[in-house]
C-alpha positions as CSV (number, residue, x, y, z in Angstrom):
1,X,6.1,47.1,-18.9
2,X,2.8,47.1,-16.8
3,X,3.8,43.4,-15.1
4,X,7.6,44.6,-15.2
5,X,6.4,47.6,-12.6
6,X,4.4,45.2,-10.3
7,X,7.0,42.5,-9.9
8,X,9.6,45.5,-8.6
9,X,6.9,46.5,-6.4
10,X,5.8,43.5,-5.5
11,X,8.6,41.5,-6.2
12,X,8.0,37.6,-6.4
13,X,8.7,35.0,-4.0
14,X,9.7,31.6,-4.8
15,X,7.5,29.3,-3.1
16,X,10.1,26.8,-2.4
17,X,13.0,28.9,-1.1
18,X,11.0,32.0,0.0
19,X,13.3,33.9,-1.4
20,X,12.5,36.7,-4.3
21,X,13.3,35.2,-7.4
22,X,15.0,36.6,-10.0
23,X,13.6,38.2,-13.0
24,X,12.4,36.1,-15.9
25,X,11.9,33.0,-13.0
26,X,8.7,31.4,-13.7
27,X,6.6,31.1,-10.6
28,X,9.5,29.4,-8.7
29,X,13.3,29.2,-8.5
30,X,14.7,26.7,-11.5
31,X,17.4,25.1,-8.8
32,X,14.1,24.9,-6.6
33,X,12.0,23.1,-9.0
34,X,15.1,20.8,-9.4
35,X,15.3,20.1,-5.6
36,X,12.1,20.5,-4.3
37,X,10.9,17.4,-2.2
38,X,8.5,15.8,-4.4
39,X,6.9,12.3,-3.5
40,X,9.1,9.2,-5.5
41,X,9.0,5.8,-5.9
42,X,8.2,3.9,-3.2
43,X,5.3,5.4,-2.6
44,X,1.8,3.7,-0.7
45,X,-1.0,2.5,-3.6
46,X,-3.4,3.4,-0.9
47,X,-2.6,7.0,0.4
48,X,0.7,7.7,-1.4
49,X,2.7,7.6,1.5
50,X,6.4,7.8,1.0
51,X,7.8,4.2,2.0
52,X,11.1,2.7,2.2
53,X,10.7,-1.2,1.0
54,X,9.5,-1.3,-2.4
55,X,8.6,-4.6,-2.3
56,X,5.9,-3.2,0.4
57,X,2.8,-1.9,-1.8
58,X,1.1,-0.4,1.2
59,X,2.3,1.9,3.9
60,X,2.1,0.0,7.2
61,X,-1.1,2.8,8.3
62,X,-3.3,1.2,5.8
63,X,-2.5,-2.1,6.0
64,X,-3.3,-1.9,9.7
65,X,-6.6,0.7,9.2
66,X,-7.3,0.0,5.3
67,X,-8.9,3.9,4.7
68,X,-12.5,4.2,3.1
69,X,-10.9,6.3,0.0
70,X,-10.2,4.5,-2.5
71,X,-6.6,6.1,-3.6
72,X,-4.7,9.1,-3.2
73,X,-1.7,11.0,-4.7
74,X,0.8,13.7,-3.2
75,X,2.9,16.1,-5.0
76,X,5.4,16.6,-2.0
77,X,7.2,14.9,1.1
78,X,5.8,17.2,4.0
79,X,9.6,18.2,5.2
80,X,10.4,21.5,7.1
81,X,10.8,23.0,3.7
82,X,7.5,22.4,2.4
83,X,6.0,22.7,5.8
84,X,6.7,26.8,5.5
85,X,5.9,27.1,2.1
86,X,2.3,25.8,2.7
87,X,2.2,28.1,6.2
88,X,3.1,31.2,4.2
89,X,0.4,30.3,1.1
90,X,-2.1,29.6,4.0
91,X,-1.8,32.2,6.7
92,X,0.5,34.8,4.7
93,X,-1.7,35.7,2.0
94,X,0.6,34.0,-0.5
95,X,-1.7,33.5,-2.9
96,X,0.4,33.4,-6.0
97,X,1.6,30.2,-4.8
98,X,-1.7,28.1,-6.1
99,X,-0.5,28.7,-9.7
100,X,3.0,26.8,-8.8
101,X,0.8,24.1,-6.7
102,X,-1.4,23.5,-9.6
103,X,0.9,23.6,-12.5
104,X,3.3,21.0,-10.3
105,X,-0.2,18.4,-9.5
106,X,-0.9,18.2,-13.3
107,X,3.0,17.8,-14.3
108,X,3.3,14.9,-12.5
109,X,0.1,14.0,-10.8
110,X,-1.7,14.6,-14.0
111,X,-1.8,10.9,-15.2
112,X,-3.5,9.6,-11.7
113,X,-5.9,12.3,-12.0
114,X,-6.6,11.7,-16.0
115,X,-6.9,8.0,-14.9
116,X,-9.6,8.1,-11.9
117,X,-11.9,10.1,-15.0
118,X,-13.5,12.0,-11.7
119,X,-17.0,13.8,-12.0
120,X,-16.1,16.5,-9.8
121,X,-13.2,18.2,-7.8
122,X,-14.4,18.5,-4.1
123,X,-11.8,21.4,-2.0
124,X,-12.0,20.3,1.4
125,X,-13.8,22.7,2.9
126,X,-13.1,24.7,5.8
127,X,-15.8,26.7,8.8
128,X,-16.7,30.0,8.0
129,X,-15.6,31.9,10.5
130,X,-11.7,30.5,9.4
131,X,-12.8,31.3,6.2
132,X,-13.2,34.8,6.9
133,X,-10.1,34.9,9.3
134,X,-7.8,34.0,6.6
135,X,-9.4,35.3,3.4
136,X,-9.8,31.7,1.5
137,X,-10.0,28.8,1.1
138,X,-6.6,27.0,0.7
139,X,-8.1,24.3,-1.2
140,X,-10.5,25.5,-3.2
141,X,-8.0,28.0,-4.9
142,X,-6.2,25.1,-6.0
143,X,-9.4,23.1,-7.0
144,X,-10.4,26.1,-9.2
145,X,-7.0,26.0,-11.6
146,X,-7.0,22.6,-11.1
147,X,-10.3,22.0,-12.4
148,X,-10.3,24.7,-15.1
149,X,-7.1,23.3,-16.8
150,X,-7.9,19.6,-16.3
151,X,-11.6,20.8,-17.5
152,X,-12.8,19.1,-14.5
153,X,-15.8,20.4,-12.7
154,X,-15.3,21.8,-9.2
155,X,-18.0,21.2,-6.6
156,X,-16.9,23.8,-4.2
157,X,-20.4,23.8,-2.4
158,X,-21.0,20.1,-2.2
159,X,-19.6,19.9,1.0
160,X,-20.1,22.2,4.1
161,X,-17.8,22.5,7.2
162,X,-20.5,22.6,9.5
163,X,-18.5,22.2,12.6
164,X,-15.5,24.6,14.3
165,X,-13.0,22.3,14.8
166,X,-10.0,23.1,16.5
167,X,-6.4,22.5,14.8
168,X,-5.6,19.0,13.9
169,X,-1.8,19.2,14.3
170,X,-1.6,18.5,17.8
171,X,-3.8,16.1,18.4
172,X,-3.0,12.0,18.0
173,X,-5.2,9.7,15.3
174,X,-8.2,9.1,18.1
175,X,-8.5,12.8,19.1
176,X,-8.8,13.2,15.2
177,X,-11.1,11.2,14.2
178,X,-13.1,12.5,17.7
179,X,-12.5,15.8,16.6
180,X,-14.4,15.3,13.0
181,X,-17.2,13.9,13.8
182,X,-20.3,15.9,12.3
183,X,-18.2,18.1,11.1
184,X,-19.2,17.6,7.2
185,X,-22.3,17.6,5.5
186,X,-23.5,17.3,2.4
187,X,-25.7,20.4,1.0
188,X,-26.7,19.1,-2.7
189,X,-28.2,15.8,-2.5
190,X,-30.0,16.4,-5.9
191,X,-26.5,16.5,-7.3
192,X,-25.8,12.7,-8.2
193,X,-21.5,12.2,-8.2
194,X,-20.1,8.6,-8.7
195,X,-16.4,9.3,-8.7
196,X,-14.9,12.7,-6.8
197,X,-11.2,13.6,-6.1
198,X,-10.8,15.3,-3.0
199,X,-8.4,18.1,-2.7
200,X,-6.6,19.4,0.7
201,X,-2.9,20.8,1.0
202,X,-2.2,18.2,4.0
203,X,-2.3,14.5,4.8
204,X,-1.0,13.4,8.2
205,X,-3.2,10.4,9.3
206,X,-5.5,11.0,7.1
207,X,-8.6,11.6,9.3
208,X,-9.6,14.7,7.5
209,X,-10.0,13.2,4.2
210,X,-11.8,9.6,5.7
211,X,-14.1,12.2,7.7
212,X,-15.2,13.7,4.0
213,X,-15.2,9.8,2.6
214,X,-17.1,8.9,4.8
215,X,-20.1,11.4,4.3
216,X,-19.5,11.2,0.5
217,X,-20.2,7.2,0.5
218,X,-23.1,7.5,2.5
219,X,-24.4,9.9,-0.5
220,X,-23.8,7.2,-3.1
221,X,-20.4,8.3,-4.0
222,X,-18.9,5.4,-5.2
223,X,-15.3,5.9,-5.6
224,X,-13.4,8.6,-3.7
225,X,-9.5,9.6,-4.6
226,X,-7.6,12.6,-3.4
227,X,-4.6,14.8,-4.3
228,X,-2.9,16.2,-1.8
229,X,0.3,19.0,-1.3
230,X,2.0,17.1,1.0
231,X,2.2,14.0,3.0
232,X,3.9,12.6,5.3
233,X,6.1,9.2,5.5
234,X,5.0,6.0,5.6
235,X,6.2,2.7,7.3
């Protein structure tokens, strides 16, 4: 009776659609679940990139600027659709949203993730003055269920966003990769990881994530994967 109350005052929203959902709908719309834009076959064996040859293994990116990760999965295409759902978990408050995220990664990301047998589950962290702008971290919300129901420790504190960088969606690859550098460090050098999965909600060029890489190897990370929300195509 208690949750019946709360979902008629706070009625859910599908994550998908937006839209409330009806009552007995598990965290998203059925039809939703059914349609929503999830990465297929083709995909990159690099980054995970949708691509349209599958005789191509890799997405033309990598072939041409092989990254320093050494995989990565995505659960979703990163259409229009998708593009809102992530803006409203991110910047309106939709938190409820993580549980759908997660429970999607492990239903069909699962495998790659039981696979890479990581040590740790690294959020991609964010400054803290956008931390305290938007209430959370993004990331490491998902990295916590994630971790807890693939008992997978979650390093949320490994690494720091040290620098305030501006928005990385208007800027091309090189004023990316300007854009991140120094902007991680490492804070637990007594902490000794071999294999990590890194864990962001989007991949464009992948700057971000080889930015992170990039200061894990040099602290003797050996092998670095990632999961991903969504991605965009490949070539």
């Amino acid at each position: 009776m208690k949750h019946h109350i709360i979902d008629l005052i706070f009625p859910k929203r599908c994550p998908i659609c937006g839209d409330i959902m009806e009552a007995g709908a598990r965290l998203a719309c059925p039809i939703c679940k059914l349609k929503a834009p999830y990465v297929t076959t083709p995909y990159c064996l690099k980054c995970g990139k949708p691509i349209a040859d599958a005789h191509m293994e890799y997405c033309t990116g990598c072939m041409e600027n092989e990254p320093l990760f050494t995989q990565g999965r995505a659960l979703f295409r990163y259409t229009d659709q998708i593009k809102k759902s992530i803006y409203s978990y991110k910047y309106g408050n939709r938190r409820e949203y993580a549980a759908y995220y997660t429970e999607e990664i492990i239903r069909l990301l699962g495998d790659d993730i039981r696979r890479w047998r990581a040590d740790a589950i690294i959020p991609i962290p964010i400054h803290k003055e956008r931390a305290k702008k938007r209430g959370f971290n993004q990331a490491e919300l998902i990295a916590g269920m994630l971790g807890r129901n693939m008992q997978i420790p979650v390093c949320s504190d490994y690494v720091i966003r040290e620098k305030n960088t501006i928005a990385q969606k208007n800027l091309n690859r090189e004023e990316r990769q300007n854009n991140l550098k120094r902007a991680f460090k490492i804070t637990q050098n007594d902490v000794k990881l071999e294999e990590v999965i890194l864990l962001d909600d989007i991949y464009t060029t992948g700057s971000t994530i080889n930015a992170v890489t990039q200061v894990l190897l040099s602290a003797g990370v050996k092998r670095i994967y990632f999961v991903v929300l969504s991605i965009g195509n490949g070539l």
